[in-house]
C-alpha positions in Angstrom: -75.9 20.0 -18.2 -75.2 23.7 -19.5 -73.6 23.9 -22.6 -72.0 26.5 -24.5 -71.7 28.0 -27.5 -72.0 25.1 -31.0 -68.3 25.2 -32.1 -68.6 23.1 -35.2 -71.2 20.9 -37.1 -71.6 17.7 -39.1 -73.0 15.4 -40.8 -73.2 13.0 -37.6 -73.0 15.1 -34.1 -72.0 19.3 -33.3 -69.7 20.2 -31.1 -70.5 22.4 -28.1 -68.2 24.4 -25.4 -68.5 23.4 -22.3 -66.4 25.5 -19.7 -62.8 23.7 -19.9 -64.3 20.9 -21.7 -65.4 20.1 -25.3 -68.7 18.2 -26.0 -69.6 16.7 -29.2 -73.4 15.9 -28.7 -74.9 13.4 -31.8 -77.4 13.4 -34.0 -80.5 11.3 -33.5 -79.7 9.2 -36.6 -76.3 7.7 -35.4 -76.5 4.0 -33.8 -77.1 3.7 -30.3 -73.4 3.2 -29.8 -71.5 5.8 -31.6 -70.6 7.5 -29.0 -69.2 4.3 -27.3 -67.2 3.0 -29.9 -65.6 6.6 -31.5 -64.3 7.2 -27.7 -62.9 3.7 -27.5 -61.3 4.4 -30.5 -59.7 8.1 -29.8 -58.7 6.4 -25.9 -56.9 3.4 -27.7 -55.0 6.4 -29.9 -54.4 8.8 -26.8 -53.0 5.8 -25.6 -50.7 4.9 -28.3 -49.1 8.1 -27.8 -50.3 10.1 -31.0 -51.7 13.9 -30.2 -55.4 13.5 -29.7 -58.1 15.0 -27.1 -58.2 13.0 -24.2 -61.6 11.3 -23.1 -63.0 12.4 -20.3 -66.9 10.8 -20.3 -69.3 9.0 -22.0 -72.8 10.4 -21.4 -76.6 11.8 -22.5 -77.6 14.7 -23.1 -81.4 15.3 -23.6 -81.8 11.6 -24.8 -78.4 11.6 -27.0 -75.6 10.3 -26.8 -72.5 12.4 -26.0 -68.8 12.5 -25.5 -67.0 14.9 -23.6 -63.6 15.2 -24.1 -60.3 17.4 -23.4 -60.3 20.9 -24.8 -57.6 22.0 -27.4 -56.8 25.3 -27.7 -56.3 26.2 -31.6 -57.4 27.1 -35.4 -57.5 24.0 -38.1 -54.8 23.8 -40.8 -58.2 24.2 -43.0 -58.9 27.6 -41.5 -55.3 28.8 -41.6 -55.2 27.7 -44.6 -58.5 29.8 -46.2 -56.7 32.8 -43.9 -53.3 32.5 -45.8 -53.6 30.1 -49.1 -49.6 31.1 -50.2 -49.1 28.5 -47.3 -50.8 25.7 -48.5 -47.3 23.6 -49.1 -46.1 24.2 -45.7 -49.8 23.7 -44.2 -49.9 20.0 -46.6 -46.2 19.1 -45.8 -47.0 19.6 -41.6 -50.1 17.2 -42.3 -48.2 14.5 -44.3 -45.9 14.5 -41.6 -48.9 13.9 -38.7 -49.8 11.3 -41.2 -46.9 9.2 -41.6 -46.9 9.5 -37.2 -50.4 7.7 -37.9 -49.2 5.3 -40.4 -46.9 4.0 -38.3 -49.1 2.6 -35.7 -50.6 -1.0 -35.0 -53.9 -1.3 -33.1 -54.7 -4.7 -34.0 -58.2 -4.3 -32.0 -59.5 -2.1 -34.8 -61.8 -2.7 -37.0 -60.4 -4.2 -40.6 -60.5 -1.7 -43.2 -60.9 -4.2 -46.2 -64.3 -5.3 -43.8 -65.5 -1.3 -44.0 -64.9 -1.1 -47.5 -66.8 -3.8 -48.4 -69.7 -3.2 -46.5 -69.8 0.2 -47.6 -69.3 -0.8 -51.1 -72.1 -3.2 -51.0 -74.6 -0.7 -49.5 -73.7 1.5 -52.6 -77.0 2.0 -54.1 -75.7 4.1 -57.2 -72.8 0.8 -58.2 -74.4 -1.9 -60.4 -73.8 -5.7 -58.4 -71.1 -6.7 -61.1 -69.1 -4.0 -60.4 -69.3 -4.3 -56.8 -68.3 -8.0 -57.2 -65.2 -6.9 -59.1 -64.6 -4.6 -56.6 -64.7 -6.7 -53.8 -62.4 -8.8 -55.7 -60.2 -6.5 -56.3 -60.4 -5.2 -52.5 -59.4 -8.5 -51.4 -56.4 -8.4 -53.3 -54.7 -5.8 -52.6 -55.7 -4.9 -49.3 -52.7 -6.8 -47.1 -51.8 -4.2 -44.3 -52.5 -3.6 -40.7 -51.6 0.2 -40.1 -53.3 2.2 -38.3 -55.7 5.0 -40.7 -57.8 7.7 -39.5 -60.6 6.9 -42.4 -61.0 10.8 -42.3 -57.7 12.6 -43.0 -57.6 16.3 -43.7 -57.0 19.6 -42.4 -60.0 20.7 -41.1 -59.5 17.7 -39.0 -55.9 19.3 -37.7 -55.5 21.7 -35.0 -52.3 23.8 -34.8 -51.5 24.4 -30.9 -48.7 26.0 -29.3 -47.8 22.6 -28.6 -47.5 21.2 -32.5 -51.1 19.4 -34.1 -53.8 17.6 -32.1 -55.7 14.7 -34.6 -59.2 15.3 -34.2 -62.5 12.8 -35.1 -61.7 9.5 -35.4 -65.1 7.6 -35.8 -63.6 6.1 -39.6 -60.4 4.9 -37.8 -59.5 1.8 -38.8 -56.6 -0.5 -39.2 -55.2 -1.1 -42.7 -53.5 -0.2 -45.9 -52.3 3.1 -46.0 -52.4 3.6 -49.5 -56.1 3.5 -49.2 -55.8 6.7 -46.7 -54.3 8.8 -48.7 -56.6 8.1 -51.5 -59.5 9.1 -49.0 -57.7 12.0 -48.6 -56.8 13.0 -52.4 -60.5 12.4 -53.2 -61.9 14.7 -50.3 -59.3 17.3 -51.1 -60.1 16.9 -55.6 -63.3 17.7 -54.8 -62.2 20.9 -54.0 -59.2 22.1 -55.9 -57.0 19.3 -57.9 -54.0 21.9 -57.0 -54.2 21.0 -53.1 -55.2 17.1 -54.0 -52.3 16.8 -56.8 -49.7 18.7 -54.0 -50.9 16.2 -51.2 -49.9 13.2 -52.9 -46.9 14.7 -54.1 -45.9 15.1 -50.5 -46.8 12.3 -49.2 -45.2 9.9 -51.6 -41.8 11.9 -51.7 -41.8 11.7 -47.8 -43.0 8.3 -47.4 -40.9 7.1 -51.1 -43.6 5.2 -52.5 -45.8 5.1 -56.1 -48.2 7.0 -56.5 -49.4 4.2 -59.2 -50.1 2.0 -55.9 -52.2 4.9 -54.8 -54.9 4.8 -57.8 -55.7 1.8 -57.5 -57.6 2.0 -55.2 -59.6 5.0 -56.8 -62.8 2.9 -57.6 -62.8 1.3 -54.1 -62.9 4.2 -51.8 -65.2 6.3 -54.6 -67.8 3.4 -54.1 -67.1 3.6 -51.0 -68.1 7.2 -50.6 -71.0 6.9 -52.6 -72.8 4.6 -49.3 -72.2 7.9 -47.2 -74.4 10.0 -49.0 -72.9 13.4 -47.9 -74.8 16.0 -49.3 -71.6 18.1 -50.1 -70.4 15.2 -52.3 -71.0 14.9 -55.9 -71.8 11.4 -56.3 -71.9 11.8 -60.5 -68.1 12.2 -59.6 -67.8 9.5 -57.9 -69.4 7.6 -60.2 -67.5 8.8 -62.9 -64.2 7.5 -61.1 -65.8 3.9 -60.7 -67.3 3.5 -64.1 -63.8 4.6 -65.1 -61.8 2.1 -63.8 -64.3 -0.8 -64.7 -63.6 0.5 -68.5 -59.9 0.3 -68.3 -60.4 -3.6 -67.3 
C-alpha cells in the first residue's frame, strides 16, 4: 500500500493521504487493538447520525495497525483560528454548538466514563494513594450520566467543510457526564491561553444554561486524570497544582 503525504501527527498514530482516502497508521506503542476499538467507536457515531469520517477499513500496514477512513475536505477551527484570532468567539460558539449535538447522544455500548477516570487516576504516578482514594470517592459521586463525550474536545479536532463541521478522533469517546467534557476541554484550552478557556465555558454554559460551579468540580478528577497520559506538551506541575488544590479546600 502507497501512501501519501503525513497530514498530521500525535502522540498515538499520523495520518497519511492516501488518494481519496485518509489513513491514520499507529504507533508501535498503542495495544494491539486500537485500531479495532477507535473505528468501532467513530462507526457507532457515523451511525448515530453526528458528522464524522466514515470507516472504510481496518488493516496493517508494515506490521501496524491502521484505519482508513473517508476523506474530509477542510482546515481545523484550530488553524482558522491561529489564521484569524479576532474570530475566536465565533470559532468557540460554532464548537459549543457541535458539542451540545454530542451531548445529546446515548450509546449505551460505550465504555463508562467514571470506569476511565478511575483507572486513569489510579495509574497516576505523580497523585499520592490518599488522594486518589478521595478522588475515586468523589468520582463515584458525582458521576450519574450516560451522554455521549468525545473525551478529546477541541478545535484542532474540528474541520470546517463546505458542508458545516466534521468531529474528528474519537479514541477517548466515552459515555458519561458531560460536565466532565467540558472540563477536559477548559483544561486543554488553560494550558494555552485562560482568555480562550474562560470564553469556552462561558459559551457553553450560557447555551446549554447550566453552573459553571458544577463544572469545577470536577477539576481534580480530570487533572489526575491527565497526569496518567503523560503528554509531553502537558505540564504536569499544573496539573498537580490543580489536584493538590482542591484536596486543600476539603
Amino acid at each position: 500500500m502507497k501512501l501519501g503525504s503525513p497530514i498530521a501527527t500525535g502522540n498515538t498514530a499520523i495520518l497519511y493521504s492516501y488518494g481519496e482516502y485518509v489513513c491514520k497508521v499507529f504507533r508501535d506503542h498503542t495495544s494491539k487493538d486500537e485500531a479495532a476499538r477507535e473505528a468501532n467507536k467513530q462507526h457507532q457515531v457515523y451511525e448515530g447520525g453526528l458528522p464524522v469520517p466514515k470507516i472504510i477499513d481496518v488493516t496493517q500496514i508494515d506490521g501496524r495497525q491502521a484505519i482508513i477512513m473517508e476523506r474530509v475536505k477542510g482546515k481545523t477551527l484550530g488553524s482558522l483560528l491561529l489564521e484569524d484570532k479576532s474570530r475566536a468567539q465565533d470559532y468557540l460558539s460554532l464548537s459549543v454548538d457541535v458539542q451540545l449535538q454530542i451531548h445529546e447522544k446515548k450509546i449505551p455500548s460505550f465504555e463508562r466514563m467514571t470506569e476511565k477516570l478511575e483507572h486513569q487516576i489510579l495509574r497516576a504516578a505523580q497523585v499520592d494513594t490518599q488522594q486518589k482514594k478521595q478522588l475515586v470517592e468523589t468520582l463515584k459521586s458525582i458521576s450519574n450520566e450516560e451522554y455521549l463525550c468525545h473525551g478529546d474536545y477541541h478545535l484542532f479536532n474540528l474541520l470546517l467543510t463546505d458542508h458545516g463541521v466534521t468531529i474528528i478522533d474519537w479514541v477517548d469517546a466515552s459515555i458519561g457526564n458531560r460536565m466532565a467534557d467540558v472540563y477536559r476541554t477548559y483544561l486543554l484550552y488553560s494550558q494555552i491561553s485562560h482568555e480562550i478557556a474562560e470564553l469556552y465555558v462561558h459559551l457553553y454554559c450560557q447555551k446549554r444554561g447550566c453552573n459553571q460551579a458544577e463544572l469545577f468540580k470536577w477539576a481534580p478528577i480530570v487533572a489526575a486524570a491527565r497526569l496518567s497520559e503523560n503528554v509531553s506538551t502537558e505540564n504536569p506541575e499544573r496539573l498537580l497544582r490543580i489536584v493538590k488544590k482542591a484536596s486543600e479546600e476539603k
